[in-house]
One Martini backbone bead per residue (centre of mass of N, CA, C, O) as a GRO file, in nm:
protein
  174
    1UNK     BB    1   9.080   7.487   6.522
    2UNK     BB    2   9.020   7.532   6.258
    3UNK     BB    3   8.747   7.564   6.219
    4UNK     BB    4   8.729   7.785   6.392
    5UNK     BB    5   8.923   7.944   6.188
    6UNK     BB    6   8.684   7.940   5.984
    7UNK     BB    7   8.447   8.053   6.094
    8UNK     BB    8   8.596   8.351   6.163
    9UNK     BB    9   8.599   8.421   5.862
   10UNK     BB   10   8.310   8.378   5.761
   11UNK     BB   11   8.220   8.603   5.966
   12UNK     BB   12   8.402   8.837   5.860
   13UNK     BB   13   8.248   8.807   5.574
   14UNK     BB   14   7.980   8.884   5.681
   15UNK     BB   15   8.039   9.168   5.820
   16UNK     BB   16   8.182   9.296   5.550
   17UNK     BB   17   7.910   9.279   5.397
   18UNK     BB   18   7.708   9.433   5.648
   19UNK     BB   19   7.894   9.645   5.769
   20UNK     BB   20   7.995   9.545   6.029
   21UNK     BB   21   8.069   9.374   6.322
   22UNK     BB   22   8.106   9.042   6.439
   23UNK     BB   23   7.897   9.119   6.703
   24UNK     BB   24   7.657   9.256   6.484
   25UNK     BB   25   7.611   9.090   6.211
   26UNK     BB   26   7.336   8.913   6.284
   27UNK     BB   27   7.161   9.169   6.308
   28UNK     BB   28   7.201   9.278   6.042
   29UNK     BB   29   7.112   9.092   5.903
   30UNK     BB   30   6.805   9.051   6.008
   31UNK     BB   31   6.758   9.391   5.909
   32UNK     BB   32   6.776   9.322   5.594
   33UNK     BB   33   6.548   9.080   5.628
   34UNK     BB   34   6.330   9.306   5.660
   35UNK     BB   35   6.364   9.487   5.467
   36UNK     BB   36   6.312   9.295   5.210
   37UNK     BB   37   6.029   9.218   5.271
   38UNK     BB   38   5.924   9.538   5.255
   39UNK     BB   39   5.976   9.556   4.979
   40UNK     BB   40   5.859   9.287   4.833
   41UNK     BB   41   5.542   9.435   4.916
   42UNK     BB   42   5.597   9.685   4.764
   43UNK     BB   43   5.659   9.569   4.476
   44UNK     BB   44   5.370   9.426   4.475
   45UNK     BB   45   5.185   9.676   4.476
   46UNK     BB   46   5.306   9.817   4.249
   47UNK     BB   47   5.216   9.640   4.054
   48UNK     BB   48   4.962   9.592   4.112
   49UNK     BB   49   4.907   9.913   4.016
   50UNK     BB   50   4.975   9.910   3.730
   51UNK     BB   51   4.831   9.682   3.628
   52UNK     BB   52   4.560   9.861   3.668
   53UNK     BB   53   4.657  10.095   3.474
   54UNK     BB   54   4.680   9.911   3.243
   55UNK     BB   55   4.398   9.746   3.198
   56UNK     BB   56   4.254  10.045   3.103
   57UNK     BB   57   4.415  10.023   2.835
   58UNK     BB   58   4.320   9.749   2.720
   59UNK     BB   59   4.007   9.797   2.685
   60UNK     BB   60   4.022   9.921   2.440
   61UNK     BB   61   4.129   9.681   2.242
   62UNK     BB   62   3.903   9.527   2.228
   63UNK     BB   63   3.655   9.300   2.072
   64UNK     BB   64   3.338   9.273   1.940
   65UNK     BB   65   3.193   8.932   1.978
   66UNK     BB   66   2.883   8.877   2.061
   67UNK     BB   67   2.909   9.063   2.335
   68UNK     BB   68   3.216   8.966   2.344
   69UNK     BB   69   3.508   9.084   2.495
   70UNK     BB   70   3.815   9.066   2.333
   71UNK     BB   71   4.127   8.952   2.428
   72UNK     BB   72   4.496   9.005   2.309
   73UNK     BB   73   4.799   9.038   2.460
   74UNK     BB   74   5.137   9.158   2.477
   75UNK     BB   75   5.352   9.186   2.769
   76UNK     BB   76   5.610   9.365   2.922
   77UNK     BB   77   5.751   9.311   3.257
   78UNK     BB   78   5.560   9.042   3.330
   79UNK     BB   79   5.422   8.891   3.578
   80UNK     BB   80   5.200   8.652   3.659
   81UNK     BB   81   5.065   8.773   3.891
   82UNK     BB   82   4.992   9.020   3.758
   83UNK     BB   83   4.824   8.873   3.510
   84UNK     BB   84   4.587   8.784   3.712
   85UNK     BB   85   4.523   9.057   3.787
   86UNK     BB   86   4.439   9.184   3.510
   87UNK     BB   87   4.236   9.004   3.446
   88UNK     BB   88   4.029   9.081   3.674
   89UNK     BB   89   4.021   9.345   3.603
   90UNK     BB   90   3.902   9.297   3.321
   91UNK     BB   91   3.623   9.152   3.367
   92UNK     BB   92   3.523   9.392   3.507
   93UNK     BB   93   3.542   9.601   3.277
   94UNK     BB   94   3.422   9.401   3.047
   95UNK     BB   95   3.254   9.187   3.130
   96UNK     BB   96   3.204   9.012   2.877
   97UNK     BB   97   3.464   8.783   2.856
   98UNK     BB   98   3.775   8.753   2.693
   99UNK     BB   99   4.137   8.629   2.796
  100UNK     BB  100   4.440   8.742   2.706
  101UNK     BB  101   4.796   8.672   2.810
  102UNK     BB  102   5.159   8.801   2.746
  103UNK     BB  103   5.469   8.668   2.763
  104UNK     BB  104   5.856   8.689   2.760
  105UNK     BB  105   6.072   8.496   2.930
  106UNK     BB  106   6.368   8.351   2.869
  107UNK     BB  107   6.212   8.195   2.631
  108UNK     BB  108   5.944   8.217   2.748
  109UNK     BB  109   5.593   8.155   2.784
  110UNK     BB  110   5.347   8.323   2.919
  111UNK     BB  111   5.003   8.253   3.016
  112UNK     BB  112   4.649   8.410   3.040
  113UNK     BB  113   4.313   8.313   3.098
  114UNK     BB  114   3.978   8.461   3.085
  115UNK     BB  115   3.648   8.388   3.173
  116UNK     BB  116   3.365   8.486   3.234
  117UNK     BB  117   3.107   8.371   3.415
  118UNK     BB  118   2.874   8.403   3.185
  119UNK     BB  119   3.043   8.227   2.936
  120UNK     BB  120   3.129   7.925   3.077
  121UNK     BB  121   2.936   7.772   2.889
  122UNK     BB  122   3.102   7.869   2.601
  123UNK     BB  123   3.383   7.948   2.749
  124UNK     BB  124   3.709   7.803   2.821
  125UNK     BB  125   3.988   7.845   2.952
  126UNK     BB  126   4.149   7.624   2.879
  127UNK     BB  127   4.083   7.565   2.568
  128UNK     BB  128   4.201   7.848   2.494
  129UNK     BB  129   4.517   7.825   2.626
  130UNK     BB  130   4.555   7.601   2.455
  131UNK     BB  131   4.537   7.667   2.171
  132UNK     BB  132   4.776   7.889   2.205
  133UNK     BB  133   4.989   7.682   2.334
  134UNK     BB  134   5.015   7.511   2.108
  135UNK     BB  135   5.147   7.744   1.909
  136UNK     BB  136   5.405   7.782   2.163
  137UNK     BB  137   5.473   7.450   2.278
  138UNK     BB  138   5.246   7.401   2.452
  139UNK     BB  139   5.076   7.402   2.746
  140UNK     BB  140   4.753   7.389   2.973
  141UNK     BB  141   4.542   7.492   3.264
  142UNK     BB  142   4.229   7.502   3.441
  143UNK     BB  143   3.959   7.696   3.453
  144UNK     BB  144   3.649   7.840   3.327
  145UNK     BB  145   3.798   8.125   3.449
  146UNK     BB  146   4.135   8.043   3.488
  147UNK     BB  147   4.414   7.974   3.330
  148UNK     BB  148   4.774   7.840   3.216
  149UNK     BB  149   5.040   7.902   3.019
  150UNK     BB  150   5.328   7.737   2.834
  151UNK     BB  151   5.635   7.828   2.597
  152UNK     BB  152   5.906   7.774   2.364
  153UNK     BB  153   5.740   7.966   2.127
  154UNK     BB  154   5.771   8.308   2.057
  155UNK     BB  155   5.747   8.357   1.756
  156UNK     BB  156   5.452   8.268   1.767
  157UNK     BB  157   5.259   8.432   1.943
  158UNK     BB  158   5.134   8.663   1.760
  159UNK     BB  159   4.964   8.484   1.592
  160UNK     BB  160   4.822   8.312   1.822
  161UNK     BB  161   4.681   8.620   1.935
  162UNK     BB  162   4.514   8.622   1.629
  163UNK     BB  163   4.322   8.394   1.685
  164UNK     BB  164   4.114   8.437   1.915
  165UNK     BB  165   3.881   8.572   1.780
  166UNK     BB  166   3.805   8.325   1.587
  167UNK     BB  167   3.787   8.115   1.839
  168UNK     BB  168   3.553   8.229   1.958
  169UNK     BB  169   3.345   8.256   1.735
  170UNK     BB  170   3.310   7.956   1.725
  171UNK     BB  171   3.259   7.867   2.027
  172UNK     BB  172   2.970   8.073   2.064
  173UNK     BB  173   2.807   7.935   1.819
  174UNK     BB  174   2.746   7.615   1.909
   0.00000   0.00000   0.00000
């Protein structure tokens, strides 16, 4: 008789954060968790839609060094899976190029390197986005066109994003 009379408690206090009737709780719950997810589908197009105009706006601020476009910028605000998106808008939009993306959250450091198909015989994205996440206390890998790194030295951050055109320049003269 307690359980009941506890899950009854539990039931009704669910009712009443979802403003339901306790017989129509269920319902109510279900019709949430699908509202939830038709934002977080939209959340995520938004993302990716902001990502692809801001994009356009880095796309200038690259440095040409041996016809390779290199870029490395912080940015703030920005989850991984949209700068994974924003490296390929970006591969896409200066052609031969090295990227580097980073982010900071909870004092901790997101990286993501791209490297174009035509370069990486000469520049691997996992090699770049290691030099970078050295020197902000970590460590990364990936493949040769898109590599991704954690670290948990912030403070270093733009230093080792100031070094990427210099570390670029070493690797495509050999």
């Amino acid at each position: 008789v307690q359980w009941v009379e506890n899950q009854d408690i539990i039931l009704s206090s669910i009712a009443g954060s979802v403003k339901s009737s306790t017989e129509t709780a269920a319902d109510k719950v279900l019709q949430l968790i699908e509202k939830n997810r038709g934002l977080e589908k939209e959340l995520e197009r938004l993302k990716s839609k902001l990502a692809s105009s801001a994009s356009g706006d880095l796309s200038t601020q690259a440095v040409d060094i041996d016809g390779v476009k290199v870029l490395a910028v912080k940015l703030d605000d920005i989850d991984p899976k949209a700068m994974r998106d924003m490296v390929d808008q970006l591969k896409n939009k200066l052609g031969s190029a090295a990227i580097v993306l980073a982010t900071v959250k909870d004092k901790k450091v997101s990286l993501i390197a791209g490297v174009s198909k035509d370069q990486t015989h000469r520049i691997k994205a996992g090699d770049l986005i290691n030099s970078v996440a050295s020197k902000v206390g970590g460590r990364g890998g990936g493949k040769p066109e898109m590599a991704q790194a954690g670290g948990n030295d912030p403070s270093a951050l733009g230093e080792a994003l100031k070094q990427v055109p210099d570390w670029v320049r070493v690797h495509i003269s050999d």
